[in-house]
MARKE-813302 format. One line per 10 residues: number of its first residue (from 1); their letters; for each residue x, y, z of C-alpha. Coordinates in Angstrom, 1 decimal. Example, Ala and Ser with C-alpha at 12.3 -4.5 7.8 and 13.67 -1.06 7.14 Angstrom:
2
1	as	12.3,-4.5,7.8 ~ 13.7,-1.1,7.1
//
This chain:
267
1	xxxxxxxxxx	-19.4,-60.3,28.0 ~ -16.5,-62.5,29.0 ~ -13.9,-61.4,32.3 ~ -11.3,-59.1,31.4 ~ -7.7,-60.4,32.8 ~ -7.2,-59.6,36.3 ~ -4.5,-57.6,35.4 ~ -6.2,-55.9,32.9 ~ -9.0,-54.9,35.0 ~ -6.4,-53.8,37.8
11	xxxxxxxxxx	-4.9,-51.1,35.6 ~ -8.1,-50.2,34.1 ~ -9.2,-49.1,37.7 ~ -5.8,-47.6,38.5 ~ -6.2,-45.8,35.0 ~ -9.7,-44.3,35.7 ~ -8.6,-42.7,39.1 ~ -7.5,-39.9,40.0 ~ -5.6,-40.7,43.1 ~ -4.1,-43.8,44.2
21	xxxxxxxxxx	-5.7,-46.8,45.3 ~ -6.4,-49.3,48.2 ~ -6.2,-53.1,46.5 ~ -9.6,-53.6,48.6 ~ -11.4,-50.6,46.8 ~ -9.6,-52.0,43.5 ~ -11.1,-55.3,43.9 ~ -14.7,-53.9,45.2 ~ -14.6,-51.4,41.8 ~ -13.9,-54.5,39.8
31	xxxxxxxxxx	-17.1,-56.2,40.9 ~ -18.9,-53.5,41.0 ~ -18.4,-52.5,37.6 ~ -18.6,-56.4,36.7 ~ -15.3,-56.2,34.6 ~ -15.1,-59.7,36.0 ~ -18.3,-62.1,37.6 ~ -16.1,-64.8,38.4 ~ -13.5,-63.7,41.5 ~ -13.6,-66.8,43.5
41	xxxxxxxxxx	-13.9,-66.5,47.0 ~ -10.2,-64.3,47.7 ~ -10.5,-61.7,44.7 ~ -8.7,-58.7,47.1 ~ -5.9,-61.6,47.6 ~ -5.3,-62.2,43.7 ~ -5.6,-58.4,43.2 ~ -3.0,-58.0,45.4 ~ -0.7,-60.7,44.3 ~ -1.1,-59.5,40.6
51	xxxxxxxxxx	0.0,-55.9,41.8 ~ 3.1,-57.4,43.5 ~ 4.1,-59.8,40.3 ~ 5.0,-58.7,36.6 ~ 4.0,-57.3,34.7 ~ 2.1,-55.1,36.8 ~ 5.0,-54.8,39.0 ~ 7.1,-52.9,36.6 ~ 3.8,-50.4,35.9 ~ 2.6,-49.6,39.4
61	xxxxxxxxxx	4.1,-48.1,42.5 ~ 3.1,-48.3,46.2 ~ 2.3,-44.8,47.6 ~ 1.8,-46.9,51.2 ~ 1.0,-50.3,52.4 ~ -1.9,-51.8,50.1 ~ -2.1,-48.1,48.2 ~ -0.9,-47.9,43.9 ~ -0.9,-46.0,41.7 ~ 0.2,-46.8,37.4
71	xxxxxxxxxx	3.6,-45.2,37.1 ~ 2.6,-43.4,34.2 ~ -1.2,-43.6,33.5 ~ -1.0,-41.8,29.8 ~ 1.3,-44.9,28.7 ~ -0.7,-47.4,27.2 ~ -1.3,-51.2,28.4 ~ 1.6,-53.4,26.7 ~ 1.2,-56.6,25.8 ~ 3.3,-59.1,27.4
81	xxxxxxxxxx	3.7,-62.2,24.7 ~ 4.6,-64.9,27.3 ~ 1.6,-64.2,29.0 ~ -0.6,-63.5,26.1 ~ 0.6,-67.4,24.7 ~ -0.7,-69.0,27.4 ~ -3.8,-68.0,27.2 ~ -6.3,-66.4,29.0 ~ -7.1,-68.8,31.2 ~ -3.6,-69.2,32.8
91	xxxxxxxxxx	-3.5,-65.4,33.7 ~ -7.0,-65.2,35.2 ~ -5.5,-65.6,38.6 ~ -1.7,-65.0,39.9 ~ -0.9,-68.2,42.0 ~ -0.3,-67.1,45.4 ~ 2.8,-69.2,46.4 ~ 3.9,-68.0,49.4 ~ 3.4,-70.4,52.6 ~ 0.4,-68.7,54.3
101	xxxxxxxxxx	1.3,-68.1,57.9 ~ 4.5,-66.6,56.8 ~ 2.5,-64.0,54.4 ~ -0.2,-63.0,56.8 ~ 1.1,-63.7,60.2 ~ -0.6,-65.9,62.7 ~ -3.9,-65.1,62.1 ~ -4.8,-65.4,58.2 ~ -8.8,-63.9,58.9 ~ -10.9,-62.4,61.2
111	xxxxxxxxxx	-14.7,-61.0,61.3 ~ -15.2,-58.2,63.4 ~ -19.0,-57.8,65.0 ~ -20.9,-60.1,63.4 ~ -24.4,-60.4,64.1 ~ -25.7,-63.8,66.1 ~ -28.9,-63.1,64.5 ~ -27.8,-63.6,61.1 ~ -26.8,-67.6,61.9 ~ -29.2,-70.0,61.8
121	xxxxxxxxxx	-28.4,-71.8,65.5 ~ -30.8,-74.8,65.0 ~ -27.8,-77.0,64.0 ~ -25.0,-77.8,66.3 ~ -22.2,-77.3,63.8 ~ -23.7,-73.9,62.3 ~ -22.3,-72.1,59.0 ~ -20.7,-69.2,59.7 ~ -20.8,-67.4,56.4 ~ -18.5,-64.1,55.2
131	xxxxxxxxxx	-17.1,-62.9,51.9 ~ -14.4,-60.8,51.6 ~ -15.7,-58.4,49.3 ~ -19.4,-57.6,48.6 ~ -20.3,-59.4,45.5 ~ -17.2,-62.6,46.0 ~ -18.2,-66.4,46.7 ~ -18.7,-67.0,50.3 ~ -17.4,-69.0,52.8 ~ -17.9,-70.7,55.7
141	xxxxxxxxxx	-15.8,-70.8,58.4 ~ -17.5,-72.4,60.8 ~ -14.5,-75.1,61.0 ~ -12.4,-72.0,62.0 ~ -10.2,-72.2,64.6 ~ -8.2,-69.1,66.8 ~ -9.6,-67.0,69.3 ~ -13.0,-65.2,69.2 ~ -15.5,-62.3,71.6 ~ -18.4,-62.0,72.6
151	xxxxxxxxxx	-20.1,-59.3,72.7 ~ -23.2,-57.4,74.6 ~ -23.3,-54.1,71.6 ~ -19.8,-52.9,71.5 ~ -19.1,-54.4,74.9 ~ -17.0,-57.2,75.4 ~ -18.5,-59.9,78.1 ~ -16.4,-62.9,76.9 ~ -13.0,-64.1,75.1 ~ -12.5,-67.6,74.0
161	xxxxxxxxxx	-10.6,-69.9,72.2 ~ -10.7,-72.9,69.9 ~ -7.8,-74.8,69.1 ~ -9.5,-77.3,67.3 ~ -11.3,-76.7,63.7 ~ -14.5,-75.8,65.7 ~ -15.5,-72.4,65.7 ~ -18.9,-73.0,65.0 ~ -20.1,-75.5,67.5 ~ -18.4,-73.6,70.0
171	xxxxxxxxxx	-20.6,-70.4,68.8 ~ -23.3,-72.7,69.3 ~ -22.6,-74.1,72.7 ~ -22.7,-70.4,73.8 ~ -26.2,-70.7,72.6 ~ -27.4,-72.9,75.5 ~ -25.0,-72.3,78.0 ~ -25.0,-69.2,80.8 ~ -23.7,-66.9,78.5 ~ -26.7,-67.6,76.6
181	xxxxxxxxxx	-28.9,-64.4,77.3 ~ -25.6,-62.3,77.2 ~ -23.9,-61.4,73.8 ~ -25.6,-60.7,70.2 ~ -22.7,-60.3,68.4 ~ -19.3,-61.8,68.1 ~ -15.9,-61.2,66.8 ~ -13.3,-63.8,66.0 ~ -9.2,-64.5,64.8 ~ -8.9,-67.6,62.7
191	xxxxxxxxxx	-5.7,-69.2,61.6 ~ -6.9,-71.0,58.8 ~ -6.5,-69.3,55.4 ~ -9.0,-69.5,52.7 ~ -8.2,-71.0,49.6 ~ -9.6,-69.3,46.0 ~ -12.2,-71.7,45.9 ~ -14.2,-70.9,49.5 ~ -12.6,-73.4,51.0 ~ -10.6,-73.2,54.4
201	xxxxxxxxxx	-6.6,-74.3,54.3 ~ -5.4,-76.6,57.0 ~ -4.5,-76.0,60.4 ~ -0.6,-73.9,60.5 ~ 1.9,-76.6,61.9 ~ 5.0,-74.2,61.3 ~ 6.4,-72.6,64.2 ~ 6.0,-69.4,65.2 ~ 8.7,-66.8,65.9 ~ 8.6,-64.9,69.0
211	xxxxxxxxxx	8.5,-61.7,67.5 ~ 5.3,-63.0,65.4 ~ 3.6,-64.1,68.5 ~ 4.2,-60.5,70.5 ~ 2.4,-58.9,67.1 ~ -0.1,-60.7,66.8 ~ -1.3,-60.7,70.6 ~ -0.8,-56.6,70.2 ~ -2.9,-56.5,67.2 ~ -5.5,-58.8,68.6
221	xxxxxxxxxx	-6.0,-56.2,71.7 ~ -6.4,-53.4,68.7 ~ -8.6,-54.8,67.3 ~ -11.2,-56.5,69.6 ~ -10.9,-53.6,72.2 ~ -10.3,-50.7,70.1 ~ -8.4,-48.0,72.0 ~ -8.7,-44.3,71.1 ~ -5.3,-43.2,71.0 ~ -4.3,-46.7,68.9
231	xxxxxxxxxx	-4.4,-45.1,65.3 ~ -3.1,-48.0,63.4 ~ -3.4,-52.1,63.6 ~ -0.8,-53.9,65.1 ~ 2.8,-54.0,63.2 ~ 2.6,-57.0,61.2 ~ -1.4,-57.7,61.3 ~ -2.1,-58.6,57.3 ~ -5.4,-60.6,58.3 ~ -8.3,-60.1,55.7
241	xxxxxxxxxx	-11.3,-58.9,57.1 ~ -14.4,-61.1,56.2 ~ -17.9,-59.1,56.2 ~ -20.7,-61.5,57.2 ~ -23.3,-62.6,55.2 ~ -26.5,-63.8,56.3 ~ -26.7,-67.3,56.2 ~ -29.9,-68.1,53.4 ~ -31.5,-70.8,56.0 ~ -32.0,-68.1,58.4
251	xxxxxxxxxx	-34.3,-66.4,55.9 ~ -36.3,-69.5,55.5 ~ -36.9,-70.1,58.6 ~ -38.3,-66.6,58.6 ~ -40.3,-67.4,55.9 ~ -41.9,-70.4,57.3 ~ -42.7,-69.0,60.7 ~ -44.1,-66.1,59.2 ~ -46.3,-68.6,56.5 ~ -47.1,-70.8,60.0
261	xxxxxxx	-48.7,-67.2,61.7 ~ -50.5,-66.2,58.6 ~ -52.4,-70.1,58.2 ~ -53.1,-69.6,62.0 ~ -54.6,-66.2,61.8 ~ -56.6,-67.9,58.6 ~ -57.7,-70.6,60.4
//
């Protein structure tokens, strides 16, 4: 079975609900239902940049931010020639062509609590590995850069920063230095998008306005500290959340020391 269009697999989601949508649970219902198995490594960004570009435009409406709905769900899908003459292929992904930093902000995405034990620490430039939706191409973004936490459960012992495309060798440092024995989990707020392929984009040389700035050191706070009476993100905060992934060399290495006990209690 070949991938339906991503716009035909958006309203064919939108079409089977009953109430309107999140893009995220749009894109996580398209996997999950496998009405496409290639998304590339951003599928929730081209979801939502086919939802903000015709001809879905014209047949969806926002109820809220990142929430649709089909104007009319009993009309059926039309066929738009232009599109349908170029083929398949040119409208399996809306280009996003927006300059980055300007679309998301200062920071383009951010993992919240990931586990240390899920990273195999025995390199000193380790993978970091996330996807954005269960089921999408991961990445690594272990040449991250931005600010990260460290933290001891949900306690915070330790913020950083890297301003350099580093993130994972400064996660390793904090291996072997005195903070060593003190965190098992980490958070972090990178500045470097990811491109559809799992690759990272470069570092952001455009300025940043003041206004920006204030944001984004509000939503950071949200975010990594969590107040109670804070019900919503930071104003301006469009960062994509990235959901770890175990990285598969941590599994062998499992494997092996668990072969290496077995041929000792043999022997």
């Amino acid at each position: 079975m070949s991938d339906m269009r991503w716009r035909d697999a958006i309203e064919k989601v939108l079409r089977e609900s009953p109430e309107p949508v999140h893009y995220a649970d749009i894109t996580q219902t398209i996997i999950d239902n496998k009405y496409r198995i290639n998304v590339g490594a951003t599928p929730a960004a081209t979801v939502a940049a086919n939802l903000s570009q015709n001809p879905l435009k014209r047949r969806v409406t926002r109820v809220r931010p990142g929430v649709y709905s089909l104007i009319d769900p009993t009309a059926a899908p039309d066929a738009d020639p232009v599109l349908v003459a170029q083929g398949r292929e040119a409208d399996a992904a809306v280009a996003v062509t927006a300059d980055p930093v300007q679309e998301m902000g200062l920071i383009n995405a951010f993992g919240m609590f990931w586990r240390r034990s899920e990273v195999d620490w025995s390199k000193r430039d380790p993978r970091l590995v996330g996807v954005q939706q269960s089921g999408s191409q991961q990445v690594d973004f272990g040449s991250q850069a931005g600010v990260y936490l460290l933290h001891d459960g949900n306690r915070v012992v330790y913020v950083g920063r890297v301003t350099e495309p580093r993130l994972g060798r400064r996660m390793w440092e904090h291996t072997r230095d005195r903070l060593t024995g003190r965190w098992d989990r980490f958070s972090w707020f990178g500045v470097r998008h990811v491109r559809e392929e799992g690759t990272l984009g470069p570092m952001p040389t455009t300025g940043i306005g003041l206004s920006t700035l204030i944001a984004t050191m509000e939503a950071l706070l949200i975010e990594g500290l969590e107040p109670p009476q804070n019900r919503r993100q930071g104003d301006g905060f469009n960062a994509l959340e990235y959901i770890q992934d175990r990285d598969p060399e941590v599994d062998n290495r499992r494997k092996r020391s668990l072969l290496s006990e077995l041929a000792d209690q043999i022997g």
